[in-house]
DRENDO-1510 file (C-alpha; in Angstrom, 1 decimal, always signed):
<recs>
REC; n; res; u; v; w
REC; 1; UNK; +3.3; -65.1; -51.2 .
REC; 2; UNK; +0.1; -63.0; -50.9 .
REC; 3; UNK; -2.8; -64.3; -53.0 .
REC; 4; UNK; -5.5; -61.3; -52.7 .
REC; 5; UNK; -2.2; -58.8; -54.6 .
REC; 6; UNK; +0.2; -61.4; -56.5 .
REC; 7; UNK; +3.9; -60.3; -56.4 .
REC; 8; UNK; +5.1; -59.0; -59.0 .
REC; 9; UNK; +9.0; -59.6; -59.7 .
REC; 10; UNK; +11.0; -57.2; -61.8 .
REC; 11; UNK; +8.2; -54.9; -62.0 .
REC; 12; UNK; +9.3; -51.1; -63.7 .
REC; 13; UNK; +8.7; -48.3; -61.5 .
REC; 14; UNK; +9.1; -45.6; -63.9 .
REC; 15; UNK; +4.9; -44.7; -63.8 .
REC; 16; UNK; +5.4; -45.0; -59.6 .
REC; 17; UNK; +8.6; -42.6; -59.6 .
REC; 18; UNK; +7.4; -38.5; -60.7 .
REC; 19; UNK; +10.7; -37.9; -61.5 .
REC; 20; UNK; +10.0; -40.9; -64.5 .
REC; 21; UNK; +13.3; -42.8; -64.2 .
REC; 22; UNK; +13.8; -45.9; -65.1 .
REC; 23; UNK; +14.2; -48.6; -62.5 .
REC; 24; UNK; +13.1; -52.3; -61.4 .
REC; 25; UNK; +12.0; -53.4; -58.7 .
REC; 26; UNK; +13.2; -57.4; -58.0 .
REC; 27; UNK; +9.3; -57.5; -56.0 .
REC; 28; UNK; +6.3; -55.5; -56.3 .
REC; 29; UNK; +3.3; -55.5; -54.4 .
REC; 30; UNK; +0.0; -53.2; -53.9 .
REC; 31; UNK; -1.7; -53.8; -50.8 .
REC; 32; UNK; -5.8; -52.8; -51.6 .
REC; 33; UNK; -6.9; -53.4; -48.1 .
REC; 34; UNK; -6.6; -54.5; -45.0 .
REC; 35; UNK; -6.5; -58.5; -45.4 .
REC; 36; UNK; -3.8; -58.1; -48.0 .
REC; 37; UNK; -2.2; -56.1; -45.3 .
REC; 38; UNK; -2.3; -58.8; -42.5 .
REC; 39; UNK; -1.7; -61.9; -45.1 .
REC; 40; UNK; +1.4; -60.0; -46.5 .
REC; 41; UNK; +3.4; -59.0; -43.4 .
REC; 42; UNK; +3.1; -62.6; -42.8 .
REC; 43; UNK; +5.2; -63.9; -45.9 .
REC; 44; UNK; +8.7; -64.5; -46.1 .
REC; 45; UNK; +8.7; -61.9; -48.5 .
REC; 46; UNK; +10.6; -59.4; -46.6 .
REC; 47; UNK; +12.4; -61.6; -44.4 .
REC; 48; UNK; +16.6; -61.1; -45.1 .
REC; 49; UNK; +16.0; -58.3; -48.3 .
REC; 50; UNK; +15.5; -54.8; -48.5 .
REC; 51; UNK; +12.6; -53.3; -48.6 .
REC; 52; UNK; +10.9; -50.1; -49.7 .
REC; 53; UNK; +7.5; -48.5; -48.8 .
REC; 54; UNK; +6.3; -46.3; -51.7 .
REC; 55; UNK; +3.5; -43.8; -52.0 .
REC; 56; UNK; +2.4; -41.8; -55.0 .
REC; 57; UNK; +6.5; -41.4; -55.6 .
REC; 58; UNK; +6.5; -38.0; -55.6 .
REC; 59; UNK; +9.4; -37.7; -53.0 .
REC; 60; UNK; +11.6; -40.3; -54.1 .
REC; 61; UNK; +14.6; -40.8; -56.9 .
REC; 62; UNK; +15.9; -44.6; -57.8 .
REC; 63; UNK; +18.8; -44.2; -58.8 .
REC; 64; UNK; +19.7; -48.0; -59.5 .
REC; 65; UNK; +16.9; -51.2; -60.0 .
REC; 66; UNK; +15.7; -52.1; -56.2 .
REC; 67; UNK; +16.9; -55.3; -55.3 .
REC; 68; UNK; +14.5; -55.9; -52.8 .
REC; 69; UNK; +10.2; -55.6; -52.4 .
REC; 70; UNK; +8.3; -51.9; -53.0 .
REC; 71; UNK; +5.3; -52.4; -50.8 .
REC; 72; UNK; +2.7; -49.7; -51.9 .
REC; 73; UNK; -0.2; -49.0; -49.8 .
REC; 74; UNK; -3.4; -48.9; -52.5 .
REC; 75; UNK; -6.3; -48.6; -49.6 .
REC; 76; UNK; -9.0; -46.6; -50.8 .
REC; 77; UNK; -12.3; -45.2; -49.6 .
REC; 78; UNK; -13.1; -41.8; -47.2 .
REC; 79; UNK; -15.6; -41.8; -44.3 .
REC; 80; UNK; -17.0; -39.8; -42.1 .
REC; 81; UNK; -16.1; -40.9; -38.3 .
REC; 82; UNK; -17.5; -38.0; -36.2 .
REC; 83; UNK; -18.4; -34.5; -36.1 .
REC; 84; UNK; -20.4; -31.5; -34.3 .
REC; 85; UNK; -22.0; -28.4; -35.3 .
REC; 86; UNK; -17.7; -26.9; -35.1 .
REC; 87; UNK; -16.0; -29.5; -36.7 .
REC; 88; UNK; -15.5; -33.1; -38.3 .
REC; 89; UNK; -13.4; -35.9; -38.5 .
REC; 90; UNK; -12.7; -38.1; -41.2 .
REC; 91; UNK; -10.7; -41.3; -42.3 .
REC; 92; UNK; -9.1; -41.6; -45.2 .
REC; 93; UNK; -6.7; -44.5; -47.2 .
REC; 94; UNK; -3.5; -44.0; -47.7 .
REC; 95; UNK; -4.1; -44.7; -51.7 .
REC; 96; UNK; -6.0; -41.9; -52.1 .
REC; 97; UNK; -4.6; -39.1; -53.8 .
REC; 98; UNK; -3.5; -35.9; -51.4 .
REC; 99; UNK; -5.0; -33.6; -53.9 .
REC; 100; UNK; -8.3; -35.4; -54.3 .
REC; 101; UNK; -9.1; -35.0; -50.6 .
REC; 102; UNK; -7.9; -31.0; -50.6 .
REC; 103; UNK; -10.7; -31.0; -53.3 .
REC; 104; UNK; -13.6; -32.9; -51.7 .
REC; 105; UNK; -12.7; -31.1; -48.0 .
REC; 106; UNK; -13.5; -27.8; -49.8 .
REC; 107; UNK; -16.1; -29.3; -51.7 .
REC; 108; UNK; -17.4; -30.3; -48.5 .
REC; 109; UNK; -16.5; -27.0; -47.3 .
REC; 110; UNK; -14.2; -28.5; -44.4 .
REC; 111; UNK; -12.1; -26.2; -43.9 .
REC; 112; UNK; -8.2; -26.6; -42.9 .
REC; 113; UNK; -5.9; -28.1; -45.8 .
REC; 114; UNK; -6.8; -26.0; -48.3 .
REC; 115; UNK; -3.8; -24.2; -48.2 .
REC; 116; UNK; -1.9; -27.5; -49.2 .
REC; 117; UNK; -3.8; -27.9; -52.7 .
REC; 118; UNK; -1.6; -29.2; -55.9 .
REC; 119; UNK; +1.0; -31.0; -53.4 .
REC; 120; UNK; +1.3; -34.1; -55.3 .
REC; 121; UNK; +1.9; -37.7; -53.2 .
REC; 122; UNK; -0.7; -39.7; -51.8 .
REC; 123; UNK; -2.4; -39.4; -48.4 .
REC; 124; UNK; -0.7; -42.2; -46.9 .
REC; 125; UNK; +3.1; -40.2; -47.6 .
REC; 126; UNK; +1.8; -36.9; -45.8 .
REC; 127; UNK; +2.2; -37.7; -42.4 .
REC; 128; UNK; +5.5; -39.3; -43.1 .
REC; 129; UNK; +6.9; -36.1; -44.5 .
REC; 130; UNK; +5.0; -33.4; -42.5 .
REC; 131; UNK; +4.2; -31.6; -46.2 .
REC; 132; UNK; +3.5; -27.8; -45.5 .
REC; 133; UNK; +2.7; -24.7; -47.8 .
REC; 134; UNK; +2.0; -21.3; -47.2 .
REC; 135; UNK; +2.0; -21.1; -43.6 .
REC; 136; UNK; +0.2; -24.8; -43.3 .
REC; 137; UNK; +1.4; -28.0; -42.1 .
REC; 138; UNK; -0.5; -31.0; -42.0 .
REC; 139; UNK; +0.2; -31.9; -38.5 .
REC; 140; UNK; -2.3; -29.4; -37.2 .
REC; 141; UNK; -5.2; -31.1; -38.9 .
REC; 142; UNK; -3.8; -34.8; -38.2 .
REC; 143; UNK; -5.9; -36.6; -35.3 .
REC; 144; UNK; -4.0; -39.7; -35.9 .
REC; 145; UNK; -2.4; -42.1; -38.6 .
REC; 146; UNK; -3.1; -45.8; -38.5 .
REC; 147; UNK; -1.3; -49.1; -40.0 .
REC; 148; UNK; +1.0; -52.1; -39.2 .
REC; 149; UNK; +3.9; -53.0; -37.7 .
REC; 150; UNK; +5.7; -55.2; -41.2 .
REC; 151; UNK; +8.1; -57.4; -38.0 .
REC; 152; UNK; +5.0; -58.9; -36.5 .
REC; 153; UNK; +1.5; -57.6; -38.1 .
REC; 154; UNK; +0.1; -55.9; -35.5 .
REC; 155; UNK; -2.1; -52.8; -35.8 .
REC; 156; UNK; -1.0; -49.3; -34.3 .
REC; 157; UNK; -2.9; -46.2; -34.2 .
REC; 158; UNK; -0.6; -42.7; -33.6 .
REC; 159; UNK; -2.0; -40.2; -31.7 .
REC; 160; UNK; -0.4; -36.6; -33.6 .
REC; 161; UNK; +1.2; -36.2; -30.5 .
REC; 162; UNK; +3.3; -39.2; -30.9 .
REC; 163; UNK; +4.7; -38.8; -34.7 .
REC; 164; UNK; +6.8; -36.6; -33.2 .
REC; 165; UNK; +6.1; -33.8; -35.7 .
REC; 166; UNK; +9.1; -30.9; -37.3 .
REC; 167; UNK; +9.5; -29.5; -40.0 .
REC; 168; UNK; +8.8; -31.9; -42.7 .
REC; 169; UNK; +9.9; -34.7; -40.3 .
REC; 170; UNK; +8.1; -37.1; -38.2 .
REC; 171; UNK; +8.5; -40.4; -36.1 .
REC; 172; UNK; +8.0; -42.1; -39.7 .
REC; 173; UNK; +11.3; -41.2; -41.0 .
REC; 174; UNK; +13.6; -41.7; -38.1 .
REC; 175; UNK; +12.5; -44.6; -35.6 .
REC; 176; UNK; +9.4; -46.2; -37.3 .
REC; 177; UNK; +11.2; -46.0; -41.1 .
REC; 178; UNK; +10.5; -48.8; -43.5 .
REC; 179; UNK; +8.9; -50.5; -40.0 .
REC; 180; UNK; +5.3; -49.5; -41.2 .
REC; 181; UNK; +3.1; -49.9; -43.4 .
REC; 182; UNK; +0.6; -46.2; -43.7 .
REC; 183; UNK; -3.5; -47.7; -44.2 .
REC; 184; UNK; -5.2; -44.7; -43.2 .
REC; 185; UNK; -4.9; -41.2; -41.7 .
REC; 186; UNK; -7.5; -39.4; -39.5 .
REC; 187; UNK; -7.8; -35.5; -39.8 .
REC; 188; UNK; -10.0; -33.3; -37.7 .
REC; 189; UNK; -11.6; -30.4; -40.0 .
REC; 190; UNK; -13.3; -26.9; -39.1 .
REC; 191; UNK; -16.5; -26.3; -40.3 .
REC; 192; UNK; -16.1; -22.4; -39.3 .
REC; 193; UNK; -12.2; -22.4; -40.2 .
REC; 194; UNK; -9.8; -19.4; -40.0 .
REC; 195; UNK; -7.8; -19.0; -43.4 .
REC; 196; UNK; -4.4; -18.7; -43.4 .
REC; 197; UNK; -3.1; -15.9; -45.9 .
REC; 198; UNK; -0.2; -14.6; -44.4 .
REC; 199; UNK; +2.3; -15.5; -47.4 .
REC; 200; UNK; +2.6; -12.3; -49.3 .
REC; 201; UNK; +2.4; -14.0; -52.9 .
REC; 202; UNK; -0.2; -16.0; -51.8 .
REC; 203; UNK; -2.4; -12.8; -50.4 .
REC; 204; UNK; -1.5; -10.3; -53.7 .
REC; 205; UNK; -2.9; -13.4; -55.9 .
REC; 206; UNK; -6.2; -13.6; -53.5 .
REC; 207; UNK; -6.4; -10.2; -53.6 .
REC; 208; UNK; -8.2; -11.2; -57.4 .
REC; 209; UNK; -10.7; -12.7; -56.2 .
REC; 210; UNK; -14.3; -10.9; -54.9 .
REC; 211; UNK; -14.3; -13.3; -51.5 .
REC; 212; UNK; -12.2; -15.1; -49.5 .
REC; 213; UNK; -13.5; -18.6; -49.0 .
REC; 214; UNK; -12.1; -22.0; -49.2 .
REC; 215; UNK; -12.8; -21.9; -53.2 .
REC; 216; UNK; -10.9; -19.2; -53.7 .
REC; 217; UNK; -7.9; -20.2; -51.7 .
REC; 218; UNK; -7.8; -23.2; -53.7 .
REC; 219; UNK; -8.6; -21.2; -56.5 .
REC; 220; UNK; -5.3; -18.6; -55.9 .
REC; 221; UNK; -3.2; -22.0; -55.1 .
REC; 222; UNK; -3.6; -24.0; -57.8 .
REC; 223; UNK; -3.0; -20.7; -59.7 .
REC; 224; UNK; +0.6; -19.7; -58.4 .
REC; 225; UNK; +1.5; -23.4; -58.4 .
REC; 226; UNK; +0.8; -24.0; -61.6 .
REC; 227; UNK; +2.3; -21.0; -62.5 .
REC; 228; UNK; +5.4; -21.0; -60.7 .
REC; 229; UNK; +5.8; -24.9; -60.4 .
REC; 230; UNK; +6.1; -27.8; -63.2 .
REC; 231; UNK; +3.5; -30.3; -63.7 .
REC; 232; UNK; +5.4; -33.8; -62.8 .
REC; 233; UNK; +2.9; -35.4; -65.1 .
REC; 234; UNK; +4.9; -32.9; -68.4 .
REC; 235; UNK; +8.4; -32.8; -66.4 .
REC; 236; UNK; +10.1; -35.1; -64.4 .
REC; 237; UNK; +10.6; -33.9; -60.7 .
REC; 238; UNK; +9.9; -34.3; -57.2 .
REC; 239; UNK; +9.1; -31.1; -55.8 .
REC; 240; UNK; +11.2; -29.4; -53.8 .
REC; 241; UNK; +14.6; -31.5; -54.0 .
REC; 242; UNK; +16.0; -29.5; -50.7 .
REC; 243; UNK; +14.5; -28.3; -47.4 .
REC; 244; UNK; +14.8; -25.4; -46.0 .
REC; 245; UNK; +17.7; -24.9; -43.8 .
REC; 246; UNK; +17.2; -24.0; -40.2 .
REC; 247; UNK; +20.3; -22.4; -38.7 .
REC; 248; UNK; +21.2; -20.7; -35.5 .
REC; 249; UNK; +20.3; -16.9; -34.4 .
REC; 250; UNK; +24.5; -16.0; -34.6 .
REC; 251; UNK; +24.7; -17.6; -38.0 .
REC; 252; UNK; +21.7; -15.7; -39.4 .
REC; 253; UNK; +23.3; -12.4; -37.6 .
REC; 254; UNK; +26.5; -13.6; -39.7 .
REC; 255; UNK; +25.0; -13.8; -42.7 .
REC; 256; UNK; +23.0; -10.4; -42.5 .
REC; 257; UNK; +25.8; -8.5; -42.7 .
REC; 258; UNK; +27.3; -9.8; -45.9 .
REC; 259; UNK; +24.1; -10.6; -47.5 .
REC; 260; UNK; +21.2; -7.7; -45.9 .
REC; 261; UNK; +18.7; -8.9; -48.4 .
REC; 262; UNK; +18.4; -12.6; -47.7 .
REC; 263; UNK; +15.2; -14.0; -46.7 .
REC; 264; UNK; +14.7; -14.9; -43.1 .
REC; 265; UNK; +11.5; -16.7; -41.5 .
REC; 266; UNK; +11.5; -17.1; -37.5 .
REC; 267; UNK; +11.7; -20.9; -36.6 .
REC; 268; UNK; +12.1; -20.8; -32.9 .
REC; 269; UNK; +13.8; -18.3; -29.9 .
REC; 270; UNK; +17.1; -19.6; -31.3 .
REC; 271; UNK; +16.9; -20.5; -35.0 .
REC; 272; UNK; +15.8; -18.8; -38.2 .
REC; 273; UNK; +14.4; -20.8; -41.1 .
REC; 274; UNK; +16.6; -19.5; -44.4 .
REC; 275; UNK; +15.5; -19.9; -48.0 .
REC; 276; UNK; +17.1; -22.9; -49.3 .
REC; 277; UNK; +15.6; -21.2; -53.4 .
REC; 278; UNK; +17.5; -18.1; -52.5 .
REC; 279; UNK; +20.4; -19.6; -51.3 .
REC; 280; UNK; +20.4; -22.0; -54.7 .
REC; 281; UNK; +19.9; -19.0; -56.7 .
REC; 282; UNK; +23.0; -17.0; -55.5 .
REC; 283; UNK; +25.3; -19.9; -56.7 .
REC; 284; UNK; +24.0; -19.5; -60.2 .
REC; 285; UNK; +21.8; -22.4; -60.0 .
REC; 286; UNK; +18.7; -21.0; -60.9 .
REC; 287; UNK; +17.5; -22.3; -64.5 .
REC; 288; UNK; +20.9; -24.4; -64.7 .
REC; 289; UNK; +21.3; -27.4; -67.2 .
REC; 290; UNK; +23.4; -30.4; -66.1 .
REC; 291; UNK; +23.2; -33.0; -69.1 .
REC; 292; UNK; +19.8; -34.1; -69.0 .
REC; 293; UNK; +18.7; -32.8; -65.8 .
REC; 294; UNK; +19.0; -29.1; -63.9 .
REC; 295; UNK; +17.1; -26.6; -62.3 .
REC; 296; UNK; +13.6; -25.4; -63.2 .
REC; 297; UNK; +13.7; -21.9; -64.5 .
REC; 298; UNK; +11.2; -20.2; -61.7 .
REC; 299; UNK; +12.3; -22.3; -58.9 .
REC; 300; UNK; +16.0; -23.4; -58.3 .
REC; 301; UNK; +14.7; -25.9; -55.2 .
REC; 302; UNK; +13.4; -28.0; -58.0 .
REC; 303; UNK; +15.6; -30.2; -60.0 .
REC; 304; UNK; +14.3; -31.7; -63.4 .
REC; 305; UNK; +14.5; -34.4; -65.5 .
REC; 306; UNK; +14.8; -32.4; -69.1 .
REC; 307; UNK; +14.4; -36.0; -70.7 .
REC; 308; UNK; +16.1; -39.5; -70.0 .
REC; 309; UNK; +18.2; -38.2; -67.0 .
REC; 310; UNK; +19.1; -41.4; -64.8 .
REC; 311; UNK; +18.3; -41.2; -61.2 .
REC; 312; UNK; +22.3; -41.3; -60.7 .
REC; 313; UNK; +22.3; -37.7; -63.0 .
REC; 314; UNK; +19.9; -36.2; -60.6 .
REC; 315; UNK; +21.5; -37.2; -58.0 .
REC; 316; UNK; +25.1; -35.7; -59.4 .
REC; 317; UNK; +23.4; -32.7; -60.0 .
REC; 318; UNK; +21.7; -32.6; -56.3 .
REC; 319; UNK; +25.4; -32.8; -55.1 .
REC; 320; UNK; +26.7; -30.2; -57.3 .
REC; 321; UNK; +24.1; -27.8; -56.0 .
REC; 322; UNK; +24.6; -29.0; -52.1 .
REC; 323; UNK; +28.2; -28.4; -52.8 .
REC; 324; UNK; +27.9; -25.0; -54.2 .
REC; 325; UNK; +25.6; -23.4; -51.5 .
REC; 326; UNK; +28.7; -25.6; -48.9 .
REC; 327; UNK; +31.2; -23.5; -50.5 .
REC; 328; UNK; +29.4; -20.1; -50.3 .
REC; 329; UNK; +27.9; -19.9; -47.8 .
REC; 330; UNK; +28.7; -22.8; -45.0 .
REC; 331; UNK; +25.6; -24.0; -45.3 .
REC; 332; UNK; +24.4; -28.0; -46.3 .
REC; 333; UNK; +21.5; -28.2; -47.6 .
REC; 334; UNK; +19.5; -31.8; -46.6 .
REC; 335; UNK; +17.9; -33.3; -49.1 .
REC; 336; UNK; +14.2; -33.7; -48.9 .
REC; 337; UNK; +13.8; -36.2; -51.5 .
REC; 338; UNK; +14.4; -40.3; -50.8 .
REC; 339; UNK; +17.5; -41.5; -52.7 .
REC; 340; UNK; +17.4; -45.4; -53.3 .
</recs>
């Protein structure tokens, strides 16, 4: 057992989930910094069980207790390791809140993820999931993303190059899943940066503000978010529950030609990215109620817990949806969110 963060047994995850169901895990244990780390991957704790590693929860549903050990990586602390009169790189613990270090990069006025403001999770989940908005994705500011191997303890730094980066993919949910632990993630930052405002939503909100600067793209963001988007903290949810589909250049063509309005985003020389929201919205899913659960009323990708859904409700309704869009339009939708 680890001394520095006792294990906690049958520990209730509802305030580490964001879509607030309740669930159990059988073990529970915060790692705070880097001794726990290397005293813990030692234990017999994860030897012959299941195990889990959680971040801010904001991109997972349980929908049953977890009979095995949640690891959670609590490190802390932000630090400066280099920088010029262009740019600057920084360190940063994988406990830290994602949103708290949008804020102190523009405070800093460090310029590069402010585009990415309001997306809840913690620092050490961003990499794993490759979060993007409005035209941003983290990989382009990642320098590289530290930790430990759970088999054997031993330290790894990732080049970007190496996470094998997509669209909101990365090595960290295909080979290296539930293998790592996340301590802390390196991003290179612009001191002279180039904003991205090519979203049109995004540009007609920045349009109400006297300047463009890295205030007032967090400023605009925060603003259509919280407009368009419920606060996890009031309403249960995880964000978006479904990514956006990529599909190939003949289906798109396909599709056109019954559909001339749908929403099409160039991925690559043979795919097109497709709204997954307008795709969820043509089945009559926008706004829908299932039981306790159903689809926010400005944005069909995000299912909700209306009050005491179980995570085996959402999960039924997530189906349901998957299975409409199926039927209509030969489409699956993948699920973005973790399902345990």
């Amino acid at each position: 057992m680890v001394k520095m963060n006792p294990v906690k047994e049958h520990h209730a995850l509802f305030e580490y989930n964001t879509f607030h169901v309740h669930a159990a895990a059988r073990f529970f244990v915060e790692l705070t910094d880097i001794p726990s780390v290397k005293e813990f991957v030692k234990s017999d704790l994860l030897r012959n069980q299941p195990f889990f590693v959680l971040g801010g929860g904001s991109n997972v549903l349980f929908t049953r207790d977890f009979d095995g050990v949640i690891i959670r990586s609590g490190i802390m602390g932000m630090e400066i390791i280099q920088q010029d009169a262009s740019k600057v790189l920084i360190k940063v613990g994988a406990g830290e809140e994602w949103d708290g270090l949008v804020a102190f990069c523009v405070k800093n006025e460090w310029g590069g993820i402010e585009n990415l403001s309001m997306i809840p999770g913690l620092v050490g989940a961003c990499p794993v999931q490759n979060i993007g908005a409005y035209g941003v994705e983290v990989k382009d500011h990642i320098d590289s993303v530290e930790g430990y191997f759970l088999s054997n303890g031993k330290k790894f730094i990732l080049k970007a190059g190496a996470c094998q980066f997509s669209y909101r993919n990365s090595i960290f949910k295909n080979e290296l899943k539930n293998k790592v632990i996340i301590t802390h993630v390196n991003f290179w930052l612009h001191k002279d940066p180039v904003f991205n405002t090519s979203y049109p939503d995004f540009k007609n909100e920045l349009d109400q503000y006297d300047d463009t600067n890295l205030g007032s793209i967090r400023a605009a963001i925060k603003n259509i978010r919280s407009i368009k988007l419920p606060d996890p903290a009031e309403t249960g949810n995880a964000g978006s529950f479904f990514k956006n589909p990529i599909v190939k250049k003949e289906q798109v063509d396909n599709l056109l030609r019954f559909y001339p309005s749908i929403p099409v985003y160039r991925y690559s020389d043979e795919c097109s990215k497709l709204s997954a929201a307008w795709l969820i919205e043509q089945t009559g899913w926008k706004g829908k109620i299932f039981g306790n659960t159903g689809t926010h009323k400005k944005q069909p990708l995000i299912i909700i817990n209306r009050g005491g859904a179980t995570g085996q409700e959402i999960l039924e309704c997530a189906l349901k949806i998957q299975n409409a869009v199926l039927n209509h339009f030969a489409i699956k939708l993948e699920m973005e969110v973790n399902i345990l």
